[in-house]
PASEBA-1860 file (N, C-alpha, C; in nm, 3 decimals):
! residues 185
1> XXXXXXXX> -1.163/1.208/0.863/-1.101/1.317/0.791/-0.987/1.261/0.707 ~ -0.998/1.270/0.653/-0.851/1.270/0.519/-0.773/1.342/0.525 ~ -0.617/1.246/0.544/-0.523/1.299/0.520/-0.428/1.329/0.416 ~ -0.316/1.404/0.393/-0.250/1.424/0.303/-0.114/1.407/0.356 ~ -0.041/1.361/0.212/0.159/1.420/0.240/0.212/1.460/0.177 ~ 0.247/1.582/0.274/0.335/1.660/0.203/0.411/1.669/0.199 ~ 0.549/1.713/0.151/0.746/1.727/0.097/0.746/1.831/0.177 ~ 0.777/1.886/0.288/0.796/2.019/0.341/0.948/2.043/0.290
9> XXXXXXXX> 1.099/1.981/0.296/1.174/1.995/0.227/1.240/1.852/0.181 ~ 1.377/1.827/0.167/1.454/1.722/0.128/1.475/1.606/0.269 ~ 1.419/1.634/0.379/1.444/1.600/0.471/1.342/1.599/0.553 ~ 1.196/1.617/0.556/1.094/1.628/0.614/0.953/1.610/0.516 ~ 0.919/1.513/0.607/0.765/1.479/0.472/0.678/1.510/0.622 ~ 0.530/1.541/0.588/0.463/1.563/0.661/0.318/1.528/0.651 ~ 0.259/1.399/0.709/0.138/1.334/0.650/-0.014/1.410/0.757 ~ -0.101/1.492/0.690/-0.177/1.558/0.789/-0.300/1.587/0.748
17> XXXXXXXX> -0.427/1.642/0.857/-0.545/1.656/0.813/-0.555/1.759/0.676 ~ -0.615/1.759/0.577/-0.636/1.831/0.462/-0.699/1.953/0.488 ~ -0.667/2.085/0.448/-0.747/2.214/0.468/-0.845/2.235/0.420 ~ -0.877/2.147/0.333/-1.014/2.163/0.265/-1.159/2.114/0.426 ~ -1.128/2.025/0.478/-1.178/1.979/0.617/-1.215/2.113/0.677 ~ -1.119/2.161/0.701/-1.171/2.287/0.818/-1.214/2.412/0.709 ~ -1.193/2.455/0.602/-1.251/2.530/0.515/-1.407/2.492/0.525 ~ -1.445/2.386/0.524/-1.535/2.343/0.533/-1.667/2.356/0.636
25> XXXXXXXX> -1.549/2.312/0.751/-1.631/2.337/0.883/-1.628/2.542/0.899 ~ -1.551/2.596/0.864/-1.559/2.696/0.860/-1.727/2.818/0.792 ~ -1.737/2.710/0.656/-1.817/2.799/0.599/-1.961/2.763/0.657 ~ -1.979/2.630/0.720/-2.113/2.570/0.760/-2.122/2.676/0.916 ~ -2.034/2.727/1.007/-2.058/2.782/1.093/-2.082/2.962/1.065 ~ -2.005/2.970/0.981/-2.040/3.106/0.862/-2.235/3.105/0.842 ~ -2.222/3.048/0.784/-2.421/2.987/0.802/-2.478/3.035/0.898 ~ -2.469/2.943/0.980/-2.505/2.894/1.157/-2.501/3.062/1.200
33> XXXXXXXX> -2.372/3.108/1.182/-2.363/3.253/1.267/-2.464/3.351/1.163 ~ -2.466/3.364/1.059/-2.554/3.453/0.988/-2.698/3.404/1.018 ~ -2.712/3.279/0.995/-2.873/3.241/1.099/-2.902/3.275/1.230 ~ -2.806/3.281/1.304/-2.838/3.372/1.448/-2.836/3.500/1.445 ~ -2.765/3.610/1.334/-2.800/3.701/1.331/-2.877/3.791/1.260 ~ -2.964/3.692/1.167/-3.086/3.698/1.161/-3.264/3.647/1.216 ~ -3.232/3.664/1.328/-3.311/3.638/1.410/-3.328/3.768/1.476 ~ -3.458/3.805/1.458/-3.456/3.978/1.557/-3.464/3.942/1.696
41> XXXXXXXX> -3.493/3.850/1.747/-3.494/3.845/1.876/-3.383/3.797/1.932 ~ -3.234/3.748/1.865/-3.110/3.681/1.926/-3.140/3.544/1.956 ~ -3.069/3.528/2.010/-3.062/3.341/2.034/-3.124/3.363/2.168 ~ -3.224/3.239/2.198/-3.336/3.230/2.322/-3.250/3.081/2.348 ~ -3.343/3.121/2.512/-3.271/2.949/2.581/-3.378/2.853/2.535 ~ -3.449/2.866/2.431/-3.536/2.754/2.379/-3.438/2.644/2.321 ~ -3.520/2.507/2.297/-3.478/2.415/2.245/-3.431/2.412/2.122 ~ -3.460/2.501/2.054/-3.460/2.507/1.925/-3.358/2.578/1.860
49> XXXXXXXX> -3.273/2.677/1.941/-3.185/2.727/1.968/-3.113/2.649/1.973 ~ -3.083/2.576/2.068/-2.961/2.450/2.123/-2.901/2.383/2.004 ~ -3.005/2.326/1.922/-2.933/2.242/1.796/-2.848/2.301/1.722 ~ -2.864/2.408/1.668/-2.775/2.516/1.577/-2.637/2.569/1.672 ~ -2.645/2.612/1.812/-2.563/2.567/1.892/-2.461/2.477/1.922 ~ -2.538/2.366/1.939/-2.458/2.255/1.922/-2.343/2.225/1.809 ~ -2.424/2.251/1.662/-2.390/2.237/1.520/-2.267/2.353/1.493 ~ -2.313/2.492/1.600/-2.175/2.554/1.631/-2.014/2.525/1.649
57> XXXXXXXX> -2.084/2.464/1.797/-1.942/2.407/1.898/-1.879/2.270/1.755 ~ -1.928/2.182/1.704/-1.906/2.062/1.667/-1.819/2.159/1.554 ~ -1.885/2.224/1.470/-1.813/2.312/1.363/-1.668/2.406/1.428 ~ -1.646/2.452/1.551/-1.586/2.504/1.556/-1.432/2.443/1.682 ~ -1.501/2.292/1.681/-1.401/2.187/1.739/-1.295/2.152/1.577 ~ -1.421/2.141/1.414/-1.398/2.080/1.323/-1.239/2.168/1.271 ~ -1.299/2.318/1.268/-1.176/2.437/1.252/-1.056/2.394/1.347 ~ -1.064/2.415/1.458/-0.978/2.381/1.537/-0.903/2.240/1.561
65> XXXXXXXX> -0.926/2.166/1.487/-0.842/1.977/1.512/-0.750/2.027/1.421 ~ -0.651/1.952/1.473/-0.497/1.901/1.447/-0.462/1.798/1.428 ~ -0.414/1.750/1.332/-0.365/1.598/1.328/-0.242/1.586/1.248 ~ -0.114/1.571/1.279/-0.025/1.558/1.188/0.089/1.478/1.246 ~ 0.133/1.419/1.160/0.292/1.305/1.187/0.388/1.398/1.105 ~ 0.484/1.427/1.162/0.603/1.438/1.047/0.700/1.359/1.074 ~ 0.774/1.334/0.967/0.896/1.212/0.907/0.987/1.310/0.902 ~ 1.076/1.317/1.028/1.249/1.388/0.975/1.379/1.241/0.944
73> XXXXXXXX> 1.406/1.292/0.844/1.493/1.182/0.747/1.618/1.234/0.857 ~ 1.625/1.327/0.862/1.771/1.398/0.917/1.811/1.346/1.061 ~ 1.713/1.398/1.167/1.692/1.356/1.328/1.688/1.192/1.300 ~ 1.587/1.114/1.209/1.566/0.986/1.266/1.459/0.965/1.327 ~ 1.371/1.083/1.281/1.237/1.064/1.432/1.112/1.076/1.370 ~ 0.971/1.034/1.445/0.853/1.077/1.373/0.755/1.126/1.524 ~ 0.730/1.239/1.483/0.636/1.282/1.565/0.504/1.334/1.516 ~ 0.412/1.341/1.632/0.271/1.328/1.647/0.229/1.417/1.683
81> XXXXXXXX> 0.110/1.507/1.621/0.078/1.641/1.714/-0.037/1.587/1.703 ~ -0.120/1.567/1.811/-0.272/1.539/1.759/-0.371/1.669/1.888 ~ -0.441/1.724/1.811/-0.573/1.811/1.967/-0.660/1.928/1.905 ~ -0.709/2.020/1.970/-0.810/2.104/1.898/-0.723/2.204/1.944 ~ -0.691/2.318/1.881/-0.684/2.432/1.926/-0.545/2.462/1.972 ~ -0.501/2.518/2.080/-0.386/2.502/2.211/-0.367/2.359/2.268 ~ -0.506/2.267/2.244/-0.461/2.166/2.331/-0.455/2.057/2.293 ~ -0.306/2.043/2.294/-0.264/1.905/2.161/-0.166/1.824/2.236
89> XXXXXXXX> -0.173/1.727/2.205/-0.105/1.632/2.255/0.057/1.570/2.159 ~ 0.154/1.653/2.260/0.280/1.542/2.123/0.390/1.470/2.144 ~ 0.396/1.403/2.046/0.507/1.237/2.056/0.574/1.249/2.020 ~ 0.719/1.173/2.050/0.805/1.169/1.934/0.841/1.041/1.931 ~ 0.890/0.965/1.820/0.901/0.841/1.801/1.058/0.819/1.747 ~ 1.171/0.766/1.807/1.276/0.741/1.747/1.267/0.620/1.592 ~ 1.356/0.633/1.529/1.304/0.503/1.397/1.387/0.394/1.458 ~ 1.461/0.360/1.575/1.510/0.295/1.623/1.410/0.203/1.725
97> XXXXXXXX> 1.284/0.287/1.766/1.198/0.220/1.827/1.069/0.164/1.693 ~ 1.107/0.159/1.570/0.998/0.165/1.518/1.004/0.076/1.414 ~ 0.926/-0.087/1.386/0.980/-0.201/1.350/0.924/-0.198/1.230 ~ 0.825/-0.138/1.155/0.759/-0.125/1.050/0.693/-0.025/1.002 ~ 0.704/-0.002/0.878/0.527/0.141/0.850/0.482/0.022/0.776 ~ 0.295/0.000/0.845/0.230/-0.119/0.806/0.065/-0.111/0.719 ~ 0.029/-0.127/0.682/-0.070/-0.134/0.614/-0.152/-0.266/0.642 ~ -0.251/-0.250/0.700/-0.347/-0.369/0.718/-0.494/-0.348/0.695
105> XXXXXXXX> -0.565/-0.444/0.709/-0.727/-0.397/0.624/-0.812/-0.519/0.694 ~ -0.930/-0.416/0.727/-1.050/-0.519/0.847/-1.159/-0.488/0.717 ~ -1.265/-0.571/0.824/-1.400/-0.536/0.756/-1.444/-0.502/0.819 ~ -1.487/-0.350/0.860/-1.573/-0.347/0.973/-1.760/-0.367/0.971 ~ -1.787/-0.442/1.049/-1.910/-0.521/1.092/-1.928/-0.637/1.025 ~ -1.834/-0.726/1.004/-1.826/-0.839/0.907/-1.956/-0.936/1.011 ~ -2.026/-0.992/0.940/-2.071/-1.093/0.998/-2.141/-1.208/0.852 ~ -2.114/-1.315/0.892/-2.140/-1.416/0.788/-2.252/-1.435/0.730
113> XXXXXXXX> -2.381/-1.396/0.775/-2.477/-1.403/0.711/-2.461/-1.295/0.586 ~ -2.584/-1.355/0.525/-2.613/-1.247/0.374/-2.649/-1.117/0.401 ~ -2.633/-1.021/0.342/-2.637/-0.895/0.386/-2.812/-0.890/0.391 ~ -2.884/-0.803/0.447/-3.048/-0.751/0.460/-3.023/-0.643/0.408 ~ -3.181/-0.569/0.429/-3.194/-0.515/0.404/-3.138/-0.323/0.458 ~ -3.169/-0.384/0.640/-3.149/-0.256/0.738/-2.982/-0.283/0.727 ~ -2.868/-0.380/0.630/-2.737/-0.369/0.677/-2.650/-0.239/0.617 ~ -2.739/-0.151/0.547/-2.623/-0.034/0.465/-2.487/-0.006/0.544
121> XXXXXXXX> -2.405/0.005/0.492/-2.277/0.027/0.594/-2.189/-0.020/0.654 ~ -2.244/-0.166/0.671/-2.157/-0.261/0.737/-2.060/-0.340/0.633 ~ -2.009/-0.490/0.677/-1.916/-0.549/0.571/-1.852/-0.420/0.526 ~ -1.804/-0.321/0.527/-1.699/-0.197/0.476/-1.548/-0.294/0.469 ~ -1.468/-0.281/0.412/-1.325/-0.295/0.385/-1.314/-0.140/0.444 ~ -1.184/-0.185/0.543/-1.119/-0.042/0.570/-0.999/-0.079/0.585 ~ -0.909/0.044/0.547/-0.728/0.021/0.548/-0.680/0.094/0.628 ~ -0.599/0.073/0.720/-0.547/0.112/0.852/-0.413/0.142/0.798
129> XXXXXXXX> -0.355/0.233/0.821/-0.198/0.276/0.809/-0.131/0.298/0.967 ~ -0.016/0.239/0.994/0.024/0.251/1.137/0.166/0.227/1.133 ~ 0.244/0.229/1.237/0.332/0.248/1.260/0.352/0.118/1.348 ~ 0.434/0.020/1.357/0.436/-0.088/1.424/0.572/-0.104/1.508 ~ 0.527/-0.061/1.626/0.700/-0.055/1.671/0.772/-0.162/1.718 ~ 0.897/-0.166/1.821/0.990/-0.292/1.807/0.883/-0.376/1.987 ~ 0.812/-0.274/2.066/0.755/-0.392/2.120/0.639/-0.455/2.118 ~ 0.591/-0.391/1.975/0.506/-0.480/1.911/0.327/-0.422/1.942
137> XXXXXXXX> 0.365/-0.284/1.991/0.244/-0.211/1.980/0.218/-0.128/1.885 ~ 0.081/-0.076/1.809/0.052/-0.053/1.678/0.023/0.122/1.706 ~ 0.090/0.221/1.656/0.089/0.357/1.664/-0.041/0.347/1.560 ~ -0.150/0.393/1.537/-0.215/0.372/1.425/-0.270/0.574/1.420 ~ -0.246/0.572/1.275/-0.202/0.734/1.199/-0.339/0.745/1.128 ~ -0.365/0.650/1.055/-0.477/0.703/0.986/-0.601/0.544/0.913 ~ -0.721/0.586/0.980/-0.843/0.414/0.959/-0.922/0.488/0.832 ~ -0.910/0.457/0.721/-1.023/0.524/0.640/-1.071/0.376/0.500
145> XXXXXXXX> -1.196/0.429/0.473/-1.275/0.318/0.414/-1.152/0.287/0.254 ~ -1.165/0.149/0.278/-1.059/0.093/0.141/-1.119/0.220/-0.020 ~ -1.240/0.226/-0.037/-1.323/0.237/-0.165/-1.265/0.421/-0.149 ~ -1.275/0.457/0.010/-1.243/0.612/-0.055/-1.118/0.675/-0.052 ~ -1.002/0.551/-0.005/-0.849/0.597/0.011/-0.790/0.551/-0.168 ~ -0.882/0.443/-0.226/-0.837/0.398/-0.364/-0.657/0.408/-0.400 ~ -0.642/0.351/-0.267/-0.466/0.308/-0.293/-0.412/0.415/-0.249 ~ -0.446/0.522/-0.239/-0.396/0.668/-0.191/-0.302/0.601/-0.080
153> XXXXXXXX> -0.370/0.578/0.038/-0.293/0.539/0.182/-0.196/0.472/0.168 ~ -0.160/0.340/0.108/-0.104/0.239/0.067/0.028/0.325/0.002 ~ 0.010/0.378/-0.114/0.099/0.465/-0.161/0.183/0.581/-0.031 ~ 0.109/0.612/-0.022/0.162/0.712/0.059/0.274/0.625/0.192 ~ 0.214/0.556/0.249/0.273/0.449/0.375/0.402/0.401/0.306 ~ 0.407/0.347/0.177/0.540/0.313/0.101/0.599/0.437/0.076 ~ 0.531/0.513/0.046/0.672/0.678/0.000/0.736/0.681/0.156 ~ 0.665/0.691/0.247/0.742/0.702/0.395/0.811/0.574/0.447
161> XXXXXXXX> 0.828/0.514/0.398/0.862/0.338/0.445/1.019/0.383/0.413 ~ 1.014/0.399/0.237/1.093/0.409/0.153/1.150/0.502/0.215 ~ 1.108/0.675/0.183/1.224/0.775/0.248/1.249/0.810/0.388 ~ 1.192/0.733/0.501/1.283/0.688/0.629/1.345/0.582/0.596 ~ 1.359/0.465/0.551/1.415/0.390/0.535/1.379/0.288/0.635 ~ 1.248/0.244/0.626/1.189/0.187/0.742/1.119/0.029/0.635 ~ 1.136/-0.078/0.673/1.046/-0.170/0.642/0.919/-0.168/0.609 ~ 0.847/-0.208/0.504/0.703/-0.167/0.477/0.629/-0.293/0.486
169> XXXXXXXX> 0.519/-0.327/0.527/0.453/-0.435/0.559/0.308/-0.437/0.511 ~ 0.247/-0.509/0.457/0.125/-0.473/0.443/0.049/-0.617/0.409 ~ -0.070/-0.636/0.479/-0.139/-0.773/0.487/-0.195/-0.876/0.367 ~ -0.177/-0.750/0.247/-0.278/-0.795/0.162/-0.225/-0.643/0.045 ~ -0.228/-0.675/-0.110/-0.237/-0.528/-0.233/-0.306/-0.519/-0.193 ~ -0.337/-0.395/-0.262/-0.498/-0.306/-0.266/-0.552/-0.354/-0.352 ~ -0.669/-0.350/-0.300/-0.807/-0.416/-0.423/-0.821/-0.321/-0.548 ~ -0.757/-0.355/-0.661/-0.799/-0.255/-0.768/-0.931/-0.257/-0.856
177> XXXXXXXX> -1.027/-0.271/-0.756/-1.129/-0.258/-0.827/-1.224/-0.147/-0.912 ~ -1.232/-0.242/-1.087/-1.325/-0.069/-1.122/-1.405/-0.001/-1.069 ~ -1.414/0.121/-1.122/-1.567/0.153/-1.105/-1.642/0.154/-1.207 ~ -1.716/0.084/-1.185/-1.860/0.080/-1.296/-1.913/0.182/-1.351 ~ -1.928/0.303/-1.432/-2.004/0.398/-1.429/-2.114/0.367/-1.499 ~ -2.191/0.490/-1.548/-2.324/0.504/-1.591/-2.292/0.438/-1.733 ~ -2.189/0.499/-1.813/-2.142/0.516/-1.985/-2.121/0.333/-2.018 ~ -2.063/0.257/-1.861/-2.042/0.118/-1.923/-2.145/0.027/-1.936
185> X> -2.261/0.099/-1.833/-2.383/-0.044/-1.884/-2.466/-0.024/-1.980
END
């Protein structure tokens, strides 16, 4: 899921899941429920039933997630709400315990041979944004693929570096690579 940050005021930035996400999961279970109530016979304990079911609960975990950090400039602190619904889990982080906002980048499924045919997906560049504190364990906020954050994350990790006033670290720039479209070949 993709996140966003937002300015809530002069003193609070707030980096969190996007509403477009659960708008989303919203209208696919909108579906799902008008397909069950078009069914004259209701939902049966058949198998066939279960999947759309399933595609329910998963849609209506999607509405319900929470994910957000906020940055108070004022307190000194960053906290964590992360859970579905009522049941969320939360942190708070002093900036006194907190040695970096870091930016680092894997490949996930790197392996040295030449890519095949069955490899779609793998070799990915992905950029990790985290929080690196003073005993050297990694709070990690947000893993998303390098190609679909396009510097977004990176940016964002420096606006919060900058207005906590926290050290910014990062392994490697961002790859500014074009995109090729249709119009250039």
């Amino acid at each position: 899921m993709i996140m966003k940050l937002h300015k809530i005021d002069e003193k609070k930035f707030r980096y969190s899941v996007t509403m477009t996400h659960k708008i989303s999961y919203f209208i696919f279970a909108v579906f799902i429920l008008i397909g069950f109530a078009s069914q004259p016979e209701g939902i049966s304990s058949s198998v066939s039933s279960f999947i759309p079911l399933l595609f329910l609960l998963i849609c209506l975990v999607g509405i319900g997630y929470r994910e957000q950090w906020t940055f108070d400039k004022e307190r000194r602190k960053v906290s964590s709400l992360i859970g579905v619904f009522f049941i969320v889990r939360k942190r708070e982080y002093s900036c006194d315990e907190i040695q970096a906002v870091e930016i680092s980048h894997f490949t996930r499924g790197y392996r040295s041979q030449p890519k095949k045919a069955g490899d779609r997906g793998r070799n990915k560049s992905m950029t990790v944004f985290s929080l690196r504190m003073t005993d050297d364990q990694l709070k990690q906020i947000e893993i998303i693929p390098e190609r679909t954050s396009r510097g977004r994350v990176h940016n964002n990790a420096v606006a919060i570096a900058s207005f906590m006033n926290l050290p910014f670290k990062a392994d490697r720039d961002y790859d500014k690579v074009n995109a090729v479209q249709l119009s250039d070949l």
